[in-house]
N, C-alpha and C positions, 0 to 999 in steps of 0.2 A: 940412660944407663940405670940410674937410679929405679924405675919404674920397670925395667927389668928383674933387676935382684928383686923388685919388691914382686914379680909374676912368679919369680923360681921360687920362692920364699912360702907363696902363698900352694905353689903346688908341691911343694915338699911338706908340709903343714898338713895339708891333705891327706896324703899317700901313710903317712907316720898315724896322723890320727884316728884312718881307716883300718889299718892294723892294729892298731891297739882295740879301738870297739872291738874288731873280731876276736883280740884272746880276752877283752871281757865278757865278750857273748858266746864263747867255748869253754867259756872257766878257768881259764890258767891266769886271770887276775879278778881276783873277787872282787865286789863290787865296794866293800867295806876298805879293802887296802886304797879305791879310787877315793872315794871320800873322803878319806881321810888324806891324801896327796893334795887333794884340791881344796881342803878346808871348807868343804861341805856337806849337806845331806845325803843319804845314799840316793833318791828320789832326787835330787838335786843333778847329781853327779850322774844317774842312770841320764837323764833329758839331755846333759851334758854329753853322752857320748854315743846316744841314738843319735845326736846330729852330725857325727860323723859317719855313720852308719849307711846317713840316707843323702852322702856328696856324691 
């Protein structure tokens, strides 16, 4: 059961952080408000969410 919640968990994670890149990558969240959420670089944070980009 456990290893379930942990499959839904991991494809809900996806799906949320596959939208979010896209209104980073259309500009309804600048890339500066990400970096600074994540307490990092913008460079940082761009690598950060081209890898949701490319699940």
């Amino acid at each position: 059961m456990a290893l379930k919640a942990l499959a839904d968990l991991r494809h809900l994670i996806a799906e949320v952080g596959a939208d979010a890149a896209l209104a980073v990558q259309i500009g309804r969240i600048p890339m500066e408000t990400v970096a600074t959420a994540l307490g990092t670089s913008e460079a940082a944070a761009r690598r950060y969410v081209n890898s949701y980009r490319h699940t």
